[in-house]
N, C-alpha and C positions, 0 to 999 in steps of 0.2 A: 820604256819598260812598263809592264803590267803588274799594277799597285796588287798586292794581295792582303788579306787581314782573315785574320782567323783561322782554322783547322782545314778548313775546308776550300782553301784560294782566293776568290776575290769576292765570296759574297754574293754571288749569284748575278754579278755584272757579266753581261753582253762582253764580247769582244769586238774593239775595233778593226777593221778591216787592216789587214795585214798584223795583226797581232797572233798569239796563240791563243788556239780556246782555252777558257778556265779550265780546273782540272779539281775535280770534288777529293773528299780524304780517301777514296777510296781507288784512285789514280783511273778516273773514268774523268772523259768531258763530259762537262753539262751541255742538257740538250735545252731546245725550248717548247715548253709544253704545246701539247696539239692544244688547238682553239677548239672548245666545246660546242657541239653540236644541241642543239634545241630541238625538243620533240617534234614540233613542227617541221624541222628541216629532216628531220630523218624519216616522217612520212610521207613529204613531198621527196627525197630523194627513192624510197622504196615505189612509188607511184611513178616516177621516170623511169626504174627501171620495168616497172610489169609494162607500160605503155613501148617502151622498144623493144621488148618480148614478145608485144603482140604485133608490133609492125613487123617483127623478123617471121613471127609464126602466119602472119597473113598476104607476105610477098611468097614466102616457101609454098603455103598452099596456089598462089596465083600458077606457080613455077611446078608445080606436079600436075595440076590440072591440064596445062600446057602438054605437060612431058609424056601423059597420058597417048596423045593421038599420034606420038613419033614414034616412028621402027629406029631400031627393032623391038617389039614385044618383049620383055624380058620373063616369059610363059615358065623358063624351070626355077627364075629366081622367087616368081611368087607362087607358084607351088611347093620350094624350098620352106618359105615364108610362112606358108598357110601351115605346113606342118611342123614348125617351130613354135606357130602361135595356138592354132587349133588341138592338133593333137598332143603333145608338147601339157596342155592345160588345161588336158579333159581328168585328169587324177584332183586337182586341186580345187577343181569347180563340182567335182560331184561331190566332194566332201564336204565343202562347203553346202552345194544345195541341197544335200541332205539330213545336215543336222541344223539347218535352219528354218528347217522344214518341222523337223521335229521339234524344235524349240518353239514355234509357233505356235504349232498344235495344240502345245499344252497351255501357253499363254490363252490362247482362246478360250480353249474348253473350259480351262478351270472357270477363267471371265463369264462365260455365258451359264454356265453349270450354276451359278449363285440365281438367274435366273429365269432358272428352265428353259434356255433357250441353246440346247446339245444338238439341236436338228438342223443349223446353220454353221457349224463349225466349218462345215465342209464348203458351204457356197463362200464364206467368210477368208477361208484360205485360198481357194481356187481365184479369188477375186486377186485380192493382193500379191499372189505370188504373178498373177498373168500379167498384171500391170503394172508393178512394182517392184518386187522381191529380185523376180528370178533377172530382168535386164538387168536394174542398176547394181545390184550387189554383186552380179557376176561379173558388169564391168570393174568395181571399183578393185576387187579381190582379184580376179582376174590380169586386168588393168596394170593393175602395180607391177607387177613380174615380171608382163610383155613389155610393159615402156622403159621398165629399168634395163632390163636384158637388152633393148633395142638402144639406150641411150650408153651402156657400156663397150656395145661393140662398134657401135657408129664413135663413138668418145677415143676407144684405143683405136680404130682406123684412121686418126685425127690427127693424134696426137705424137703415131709412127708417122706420118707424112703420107699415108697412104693415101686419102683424100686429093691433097697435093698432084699425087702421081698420077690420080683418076683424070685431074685437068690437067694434068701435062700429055696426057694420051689423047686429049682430045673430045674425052666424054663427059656428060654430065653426071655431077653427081645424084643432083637431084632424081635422076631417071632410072642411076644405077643401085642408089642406096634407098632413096626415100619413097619413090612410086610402088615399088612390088612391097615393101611395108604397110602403107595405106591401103592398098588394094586385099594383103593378104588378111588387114586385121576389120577390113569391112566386112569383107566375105564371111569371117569365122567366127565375128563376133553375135550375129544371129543364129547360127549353129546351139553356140554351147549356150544361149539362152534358151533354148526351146529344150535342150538336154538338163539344163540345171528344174528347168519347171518341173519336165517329168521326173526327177530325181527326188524335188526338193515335196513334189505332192507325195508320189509312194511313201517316204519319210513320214510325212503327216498322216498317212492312211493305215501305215502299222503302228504310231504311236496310240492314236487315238483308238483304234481296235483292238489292241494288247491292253490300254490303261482304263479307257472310258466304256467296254464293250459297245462301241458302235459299230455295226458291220461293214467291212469296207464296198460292197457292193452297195451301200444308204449312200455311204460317204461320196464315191464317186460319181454315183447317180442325182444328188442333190449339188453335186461340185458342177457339170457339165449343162445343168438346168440352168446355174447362174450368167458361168464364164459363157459369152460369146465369140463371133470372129471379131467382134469392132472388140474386145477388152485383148483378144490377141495380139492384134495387128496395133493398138494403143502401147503396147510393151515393147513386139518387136521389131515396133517403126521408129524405137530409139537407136536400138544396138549400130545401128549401121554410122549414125552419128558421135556413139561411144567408141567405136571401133576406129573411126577416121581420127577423134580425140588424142586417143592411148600412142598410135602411130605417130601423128605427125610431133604432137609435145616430146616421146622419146627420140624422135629422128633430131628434133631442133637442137634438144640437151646438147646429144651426142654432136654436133656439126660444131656447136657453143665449147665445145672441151677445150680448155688448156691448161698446159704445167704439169703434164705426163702423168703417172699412174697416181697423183692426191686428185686432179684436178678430176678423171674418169670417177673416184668415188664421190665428190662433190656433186657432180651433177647424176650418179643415179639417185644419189639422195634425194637431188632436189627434183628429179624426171618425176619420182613415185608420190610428192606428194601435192606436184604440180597438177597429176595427173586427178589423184581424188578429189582435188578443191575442182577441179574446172569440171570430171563427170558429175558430178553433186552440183553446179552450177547450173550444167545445163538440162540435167533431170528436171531442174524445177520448169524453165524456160518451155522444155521439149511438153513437160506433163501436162502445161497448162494448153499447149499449142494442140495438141490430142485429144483434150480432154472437148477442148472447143467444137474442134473439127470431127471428132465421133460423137 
């Protein structure tokens, strides 16, 4: 028999095997405490899991590269694609590029305004937004939408078994869910950079001419003296690597889904801000590689 003492059963003694577990005042067994985790061990466990994240996300990319050159062509899926991601996110990127735009302007102006120097606003913004502003911020804003959108629908196709059924038919998924996604969000995500630029200048070109009277015919014409094709081609020689980014991190979420519709909002959670830590990564990576090479 199992000795007890006190209110509460036996005192927080173990049971021996083939006995009953203790039982607290509150007619609950006792459990035994989880073993404490050391900060170190939970850095090195969060560092195992991004290191299998990235072997899953760099076998997937080997497996679309691949799936790229097999028929059939899936031509309406990523035309479906392109205008789920392209036009789909031309409302939320011009808004964006345009009051970022405006927000800038007046950063400048007032900045340069202390030192008489209002005749460079123009070449100041044109620079920035051509090599900076308009790709990454339209990725990241951008970004977030498309990869969670792509990581909710590939996540519930997952998580019904529809994936499943896609290989029980015999085809891949990779070719059928993940390729025309990469493809569509390559394509478009140079698009609506070159769209947010022109957006996000006119923005700066009525602010400035409504608040600073600077005329916008100075402004554009001292903007297009600065910006070059190499500060062009510097900006939208990222988007295409942003674009393959946003895709393949939300397709991966969505394949990663389990435990039915908690399990689909966990991972756009974690698609969206998987997606701006690694655009913001390789901004820097991509800036310096451009900046060398122009």
């Amino acid at each position: 028999m199992t000795t007890r003492s006190g209110a509460g059963g036996d005192g927080g003694r173990e049971s021996l095997p083939g006995e009953r577990p203790s039982i607290t005042s509150a007619g609950l067994p006792l459990r035994a405490p989880k073993p404490r985790v050391t900060l170190a061990e939970a850095y090195a466990q969060h560092l195992l899991n991004l290191l299998d994240h990235l072997g899953v996300v760099a076998q997937m990319s080997g497996r679309t590269f691949l799936a790229l050159f097999r028929r059939p062509f899936e031509m309406r899926q990523i035309v479906y694609q392109m205008e789920a991601v392209g036009v789909a996110s031309l409302g939320l990127a011009s808004v964006t590029a345009i009051f970022i735009g405006m927000v800038m302007a007046i950063q400048f102006a007032f900045g340069l305004q202390k030192f008489g120097g209002m005749e460079y606003v123009g070449r100041v913004i044109g620079l920035s937004f051509a090599r900076e502003l308009a790709p990454t911020l339209t990725a990241v804003i951008v970004g977030g939408r498309v990869a969670a959108g792509m990581a909710a629908e590939v996540g519930s196709m997952n998580v019904t078994e529809q994936v499943d059924a896609i290989r029980a038919l015999g085809a891949d998924p990779i070719k059928k869910l993940v390729l025309p996604r990469v493809i569509a969000s390559i394509v478009v995500m140079p698009v609506l950079s070159f769209f947010a630029l022109a957006l996000g200048f006119f923005g700066a070109m009525m602010v400035v001419s409504a608040q600073f009277s600077i005329p916008p015919g100075f402004f554009l014409s001292s903007a297009l003296e600065t910006v070059n094709l190499r500060d062009l081609f510097a900006g939208a020689g990222k988007t295409p690597f942003f674009g393959y980014i946003i895709a393949i991190v939300g397709c991966h979420y969505g394949l990663q889904t389990r435990g039915g519709t908690e399990g689909v909002g966990k991972s756009t959670t974690a698609t969206v801000v998987a997606v701006s830590i690694a655009i913001l990564i390789a901004d820097f990576f991509l800036t310096k590689l451009f900046m060398s090479a122009f």
